[in-house]
C-alpha positions in Angstrom: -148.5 174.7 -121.4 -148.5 177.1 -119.0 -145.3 179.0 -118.5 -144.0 178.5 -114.5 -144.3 181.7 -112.3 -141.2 182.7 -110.3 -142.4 182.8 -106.5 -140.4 185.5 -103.9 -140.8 185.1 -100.2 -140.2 188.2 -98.1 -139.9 188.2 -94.2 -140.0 191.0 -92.3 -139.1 190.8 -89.1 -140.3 193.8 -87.1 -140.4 194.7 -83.5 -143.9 194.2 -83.1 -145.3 192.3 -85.9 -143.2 189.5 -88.1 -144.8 189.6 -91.5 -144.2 187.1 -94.3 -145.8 187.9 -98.1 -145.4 185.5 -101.3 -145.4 186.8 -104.4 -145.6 185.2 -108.2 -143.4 187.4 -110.2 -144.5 188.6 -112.9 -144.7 191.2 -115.9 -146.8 194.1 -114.2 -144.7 193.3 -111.0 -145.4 190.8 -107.8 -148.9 189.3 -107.2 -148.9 188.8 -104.2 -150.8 185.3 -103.4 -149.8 184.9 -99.4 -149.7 186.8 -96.7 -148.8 185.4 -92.7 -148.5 187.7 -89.8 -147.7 186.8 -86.2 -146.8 189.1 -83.0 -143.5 189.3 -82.1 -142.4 188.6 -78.9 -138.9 187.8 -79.7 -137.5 191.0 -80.8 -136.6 194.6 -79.1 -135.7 197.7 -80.8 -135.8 195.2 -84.2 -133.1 192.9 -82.7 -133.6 189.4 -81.8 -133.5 188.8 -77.9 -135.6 185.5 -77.5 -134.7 182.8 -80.4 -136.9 180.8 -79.3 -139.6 183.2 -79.2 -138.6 184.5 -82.8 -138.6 181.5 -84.7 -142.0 180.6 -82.9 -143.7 183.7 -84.6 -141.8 183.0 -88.1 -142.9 179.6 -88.5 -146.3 180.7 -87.2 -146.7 183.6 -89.9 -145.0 181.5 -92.4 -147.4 178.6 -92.0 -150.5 181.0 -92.2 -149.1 182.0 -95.6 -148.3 178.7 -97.2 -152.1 178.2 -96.2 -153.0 180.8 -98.2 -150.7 180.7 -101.1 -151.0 176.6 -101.3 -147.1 176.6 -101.6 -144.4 175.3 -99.3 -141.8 177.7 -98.4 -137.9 177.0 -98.5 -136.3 180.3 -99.3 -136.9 183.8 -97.7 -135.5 187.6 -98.6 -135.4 188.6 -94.7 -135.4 192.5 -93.4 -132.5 193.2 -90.9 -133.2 196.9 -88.7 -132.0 198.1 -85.0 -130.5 200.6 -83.8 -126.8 198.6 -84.5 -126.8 199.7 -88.3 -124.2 202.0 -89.7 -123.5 203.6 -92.7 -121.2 205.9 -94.2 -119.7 206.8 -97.3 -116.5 206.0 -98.7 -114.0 205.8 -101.6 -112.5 203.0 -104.0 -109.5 203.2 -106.6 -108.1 201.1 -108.7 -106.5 201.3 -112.3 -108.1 200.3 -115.2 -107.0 196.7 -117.0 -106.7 196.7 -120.7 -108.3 200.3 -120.7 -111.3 199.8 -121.0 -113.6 199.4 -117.8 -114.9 195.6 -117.4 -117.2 194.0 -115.3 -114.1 192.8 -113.3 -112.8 196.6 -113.2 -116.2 197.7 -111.2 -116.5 194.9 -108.6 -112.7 195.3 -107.7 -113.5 198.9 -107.2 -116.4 198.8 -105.1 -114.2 196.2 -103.3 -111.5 198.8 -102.3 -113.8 201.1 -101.7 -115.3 198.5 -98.5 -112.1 197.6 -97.2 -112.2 199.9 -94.2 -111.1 199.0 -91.1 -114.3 197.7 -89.0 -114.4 196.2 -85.5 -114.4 192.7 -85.4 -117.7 192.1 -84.1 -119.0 194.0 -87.4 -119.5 193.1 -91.2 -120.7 194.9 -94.6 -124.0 194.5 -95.3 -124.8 196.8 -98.4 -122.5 198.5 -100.6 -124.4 200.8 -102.8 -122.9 202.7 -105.8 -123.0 206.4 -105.9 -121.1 207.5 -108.8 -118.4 206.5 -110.9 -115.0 208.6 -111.7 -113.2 207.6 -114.6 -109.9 210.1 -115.4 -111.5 212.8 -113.5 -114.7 212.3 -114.8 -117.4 212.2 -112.7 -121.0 211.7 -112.5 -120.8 208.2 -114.0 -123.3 205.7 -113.0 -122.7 203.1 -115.3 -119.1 202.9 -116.4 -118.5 199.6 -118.0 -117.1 199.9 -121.9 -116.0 202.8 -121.4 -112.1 204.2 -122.0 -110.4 205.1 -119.4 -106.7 204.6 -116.7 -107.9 204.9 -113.2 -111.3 204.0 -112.4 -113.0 205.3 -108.7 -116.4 204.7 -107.0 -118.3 206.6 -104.3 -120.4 204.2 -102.2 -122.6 204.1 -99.1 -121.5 201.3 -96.7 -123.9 200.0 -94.5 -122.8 197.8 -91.6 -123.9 195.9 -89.0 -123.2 193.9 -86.0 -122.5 190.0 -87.1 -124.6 188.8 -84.0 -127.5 190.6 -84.8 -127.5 189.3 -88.4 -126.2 185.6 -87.4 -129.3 185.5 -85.2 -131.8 186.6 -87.9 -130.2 183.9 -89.9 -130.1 181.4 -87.5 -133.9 182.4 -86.4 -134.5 181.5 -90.1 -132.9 178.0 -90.2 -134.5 177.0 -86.9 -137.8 177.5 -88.7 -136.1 175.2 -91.7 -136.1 178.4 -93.7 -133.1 179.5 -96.2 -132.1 182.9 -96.3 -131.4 183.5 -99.9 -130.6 187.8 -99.1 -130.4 190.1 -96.0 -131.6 193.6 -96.8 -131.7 196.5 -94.5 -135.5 197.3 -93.5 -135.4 200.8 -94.5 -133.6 200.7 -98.1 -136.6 197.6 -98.4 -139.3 200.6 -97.4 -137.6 203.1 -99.7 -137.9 200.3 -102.5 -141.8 200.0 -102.1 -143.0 203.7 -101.9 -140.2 205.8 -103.3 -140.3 206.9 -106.8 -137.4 207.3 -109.1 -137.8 211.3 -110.1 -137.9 211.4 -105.8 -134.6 209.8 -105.8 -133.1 211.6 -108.5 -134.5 214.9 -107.2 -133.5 214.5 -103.5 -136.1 212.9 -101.0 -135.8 211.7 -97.0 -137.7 208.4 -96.5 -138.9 208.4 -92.4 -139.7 204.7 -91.6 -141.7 204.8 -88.0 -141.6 201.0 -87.2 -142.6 199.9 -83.8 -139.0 199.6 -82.2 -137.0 202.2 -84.4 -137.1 205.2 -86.9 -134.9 204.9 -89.8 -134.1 207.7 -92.1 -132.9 206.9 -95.9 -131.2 210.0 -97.6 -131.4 210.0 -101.6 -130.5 212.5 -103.5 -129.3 211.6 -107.5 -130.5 208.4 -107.8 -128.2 207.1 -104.8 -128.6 206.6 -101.4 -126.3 209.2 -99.8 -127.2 209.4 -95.5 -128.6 206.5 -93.9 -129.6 206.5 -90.0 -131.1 204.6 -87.6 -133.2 206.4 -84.1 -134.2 204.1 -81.1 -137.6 205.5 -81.4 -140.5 203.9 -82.4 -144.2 203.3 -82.0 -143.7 201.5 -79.3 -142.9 204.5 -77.5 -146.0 205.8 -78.4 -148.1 202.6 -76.5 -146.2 203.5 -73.7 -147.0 207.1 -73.5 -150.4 206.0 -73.7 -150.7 203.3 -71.1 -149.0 205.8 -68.3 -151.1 208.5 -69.2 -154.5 207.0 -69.9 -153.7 204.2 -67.0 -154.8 201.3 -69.4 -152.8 198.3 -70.3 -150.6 198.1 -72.7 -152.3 196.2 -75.3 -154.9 198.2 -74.8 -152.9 201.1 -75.3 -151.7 199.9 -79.1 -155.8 199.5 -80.0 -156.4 202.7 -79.1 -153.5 204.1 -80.7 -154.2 202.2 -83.8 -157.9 203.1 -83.8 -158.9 206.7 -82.0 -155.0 207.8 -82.6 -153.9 211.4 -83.7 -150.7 213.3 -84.0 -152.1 216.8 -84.4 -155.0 217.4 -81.2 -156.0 220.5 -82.8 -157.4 218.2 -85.6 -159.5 216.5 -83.1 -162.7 217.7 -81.8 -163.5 218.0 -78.2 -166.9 216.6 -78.0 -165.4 213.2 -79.7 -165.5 210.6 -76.8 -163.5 207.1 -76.3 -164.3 204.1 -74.2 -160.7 203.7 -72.7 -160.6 200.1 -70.0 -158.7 200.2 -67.3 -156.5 197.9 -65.2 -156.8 195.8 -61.9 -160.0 195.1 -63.3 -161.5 198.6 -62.8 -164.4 199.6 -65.4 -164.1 201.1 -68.3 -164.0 205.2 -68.4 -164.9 207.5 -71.2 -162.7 210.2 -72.2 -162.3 213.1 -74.7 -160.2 211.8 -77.8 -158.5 215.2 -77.6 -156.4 213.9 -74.6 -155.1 210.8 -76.3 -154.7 213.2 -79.1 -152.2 215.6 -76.6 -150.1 212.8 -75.3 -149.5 211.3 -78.7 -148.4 214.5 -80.4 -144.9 215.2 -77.9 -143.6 211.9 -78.5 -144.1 211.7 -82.2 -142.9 215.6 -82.4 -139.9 214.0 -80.8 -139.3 212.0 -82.9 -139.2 213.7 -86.1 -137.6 216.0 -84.6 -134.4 213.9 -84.0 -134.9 212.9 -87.6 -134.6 216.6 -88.3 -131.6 217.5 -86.4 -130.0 214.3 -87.5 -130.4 215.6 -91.1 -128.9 218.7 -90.2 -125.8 217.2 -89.0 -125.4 214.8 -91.9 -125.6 218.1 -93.8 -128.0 216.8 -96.6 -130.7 219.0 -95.4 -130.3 221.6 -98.9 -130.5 217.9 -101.0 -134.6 216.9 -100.3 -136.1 219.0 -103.0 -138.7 216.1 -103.1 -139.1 216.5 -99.7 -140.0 213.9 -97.1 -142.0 210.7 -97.4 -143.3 208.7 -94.3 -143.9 205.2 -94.2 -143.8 202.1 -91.5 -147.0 201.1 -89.5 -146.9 204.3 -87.3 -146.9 206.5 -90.4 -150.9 205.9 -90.7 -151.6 207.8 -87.3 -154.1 210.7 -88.2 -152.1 214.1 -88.8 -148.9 212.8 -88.7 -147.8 214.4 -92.1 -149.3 217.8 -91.2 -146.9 217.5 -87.8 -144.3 216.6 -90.1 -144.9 219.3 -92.5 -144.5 221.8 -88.9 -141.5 220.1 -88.6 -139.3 220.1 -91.4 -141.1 222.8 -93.3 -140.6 220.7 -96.2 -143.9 218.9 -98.4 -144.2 216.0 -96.6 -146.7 213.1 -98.5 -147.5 209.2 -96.8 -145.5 206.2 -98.6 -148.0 203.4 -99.7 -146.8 200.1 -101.5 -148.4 200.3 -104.8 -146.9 197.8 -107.2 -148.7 194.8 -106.1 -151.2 193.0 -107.8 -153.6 190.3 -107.2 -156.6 189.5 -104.4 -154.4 190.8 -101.6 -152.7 193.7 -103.1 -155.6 196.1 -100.6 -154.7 194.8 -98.0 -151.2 194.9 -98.3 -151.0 198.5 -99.9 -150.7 200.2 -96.1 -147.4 201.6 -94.7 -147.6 198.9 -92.6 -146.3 196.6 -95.6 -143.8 198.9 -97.0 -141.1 197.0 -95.8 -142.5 193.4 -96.6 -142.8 194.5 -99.8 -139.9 196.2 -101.1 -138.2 192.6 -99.8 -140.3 191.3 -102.8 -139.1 194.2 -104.8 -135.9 194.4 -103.9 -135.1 189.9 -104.5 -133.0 189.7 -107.3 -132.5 193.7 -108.4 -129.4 195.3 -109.1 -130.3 198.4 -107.1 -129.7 196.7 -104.1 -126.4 194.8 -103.7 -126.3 192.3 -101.1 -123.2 191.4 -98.6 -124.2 188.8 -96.3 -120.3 188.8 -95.3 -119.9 185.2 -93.2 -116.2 186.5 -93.0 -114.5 187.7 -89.9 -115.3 191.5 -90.9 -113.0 194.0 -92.1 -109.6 191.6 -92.5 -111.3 189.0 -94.3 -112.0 191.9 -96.8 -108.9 193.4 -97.2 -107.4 189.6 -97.4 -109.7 189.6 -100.2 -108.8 192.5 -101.9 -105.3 192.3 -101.8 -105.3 188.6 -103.2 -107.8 189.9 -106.3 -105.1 193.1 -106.4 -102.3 190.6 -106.6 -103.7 188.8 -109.1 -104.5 192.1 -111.5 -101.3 193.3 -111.1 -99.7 189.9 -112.3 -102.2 189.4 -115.2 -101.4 193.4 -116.1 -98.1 193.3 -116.1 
């Protein structure tokens, strides 16, 4: 008998494009068997505006996949992105029971470590583990069984507004969908294309999605800077549609096809077919001008990445250098621009762990963070919060009951 495949469903919900891929789990890593996509007209900036809208392109993508994958879908790992993410780093403390660091030990500390004061209108979304300190000891990363008194934890909180999260979720039940996990876009992306000696090494993953940038810091094994830029490839269509006078959805084929980010790379005698609105024929232009008004904004943009590096100070950490991924990241000449920029090596990020008849197709940047979400269901290396709590107090309530009861069980 044949032994029963365990099938992940990942949703990514991006500003232009909601993507849904199902996957059979299994020993070489995901096959994927499904893919759905649908425009998004619901979403700005990777928040949802329009629910109606939203859940309309989910169940539309989702249907186009259980087509494909001859499944039904119940249960989805959805992306969360926009400009409202937060993170920062902070500290945890408490003393060790019985001496010996347990299982209970770490989650208390990573507890006390998230118990910051947040606005009410915000939860934790990810806590994720830098190091471990036992007795002054640092530089642990897994501490359980060992001996110690006082056990500490350096961790990268990532927060975001409960709204925007609440009306992913809800987005998702509309469309009768449970959401089993909520994982940021970007540590999703970072999952798919990054590679551990990167991580350990120090590397700055630039995801260029359509609404926002987002900019992962790693640097020995753990995520240490995260940031999220309003900028996207959207901005790019715009650019386009002023300066060539073409509509917009014009604007994004062109882009996508004829598009360059370096117009000394493009020669002058190469010619487009660019159409034109109020129903005005069609003119023919030197590639070399979409080429010049593509190259500002996307200069722009990396370099806000750049100087938001710099003022995270982890600029001396990215030995491995930079790694560009979302659907913008396959524009012609982008990585030589970024290379300009950041005078760093600078290489494309590519899924590349998926097998079966639609792992081509689904190996572009386009997919990084649809599949990391398939990656990512279920690991360790990700630890998910989807806090239904009202924020901060109802995680210090939290730890000060679990406190309570240590100190009465210790003592």
């Amino acid at each position: 008998m044949a032994r029963k495949q365990a099938i992940h469903v990942g949703l990514d919900l991006g500003t232009h494009k909601t993507s849904v891929l199902v996957a059979a789990m299994q020993d070489d890593g995901p096959h994927v068997i499904g893919l759905g996509t649908a425009p998004s007209q619901g979403l700005k900036r990777g928040v949802v505006v329009n629910i109606d809208s939203t859940v309309h392109a989910i169940q539309r993508a989702v249907r186009e996949a259980e087509v494909m994958a001859d499944c039904e879908i119940h249960s989805v790992v959805v992306s969360a992105s926009g400009s409202h993410l937060r993170g920062f780093n902070s500290h945890g403390m408490v003393p060790i029971k019985n001496r010996e660091v347990s299982a209970a030990d770490i989650e208390l500390v990573l507890d006390a470590a998230k118990a910051v004061a947040l606005p009410m209108d915000r939860q934790v979304l990810h806590v994720l583990p830098q190091e471990y300190i036992i007795d002054d000891q640092d530089g642990i990363k897994e501490p359980q069984g060992m001996a110690g008194v006082r056990l500490e934890a350096r961790v990268h909180v990532l927060t975001a507004a409960t709204a925007a999260v609440q009306n992913v979720m809800k987005c998702c039940e509309r469309s009768g969908l449970e959401v089993s996990q909520v994982v940021l876009a970007p540590l999703a992306s970072a999952n798919a294309v990054l590679t551990d000696e990167e991580r350990d090494l120090g590397v700055a993953m630039i995801d260029i999605g359509g609404g926002t940038t987002d900019l992962v810091v790693y640097h020995g094994g753990a995520v240490r800077h995260t940031a999220v830029l309003g900028l996207g490839g959207s901005h790019l269509t715009n650019d386009i549609a002023a300066g060539l006078r073409t509509p917009p959805q014009e604007a994004e084929k062109l882009k996508q096809r004829f598009g360059s980010a370096l117009a000394s790379s493009v020669s002058n005698d190469d010619m487009i077919e660019v159409p034109s609105v109020g129903g005005r024929g069609p003119r023919v232009l030197a590639r070399q001008i979409l080429a010049e008004i593509i190259e500002p904004r996307v200069e722009e943009i990396l370099g806000l990445v750049s100087k938001e590096i710099s003022r995270a100070g982890v600029e001396g950490l990215l030995s491995s250098g930079i790694v560009l991924t979302g659907g913008s990241a396959s524009l012609d000449g982008i990585a030589g621009l970024a290379e300009r920029v950041f005078h760093l090596p600078v290489r494309l990020g590519a899924p590349s762990q998926a097998g079966g008849g639609l792992a081509d197709i689904v190996s572009g940047p386009a997919y990084a963070t649809a599949m990391g979400l398939l990656l990512g269901a279920g690991a360790s290396n990700i630890e998910i919060a989807i806090a239904t709590s009202n924020g901060s107090q109802g995680v210090l309530s939290k730890v000060k009951h679990r406190m309570g009861d240590w100190l009465r069980e210790f003592f």
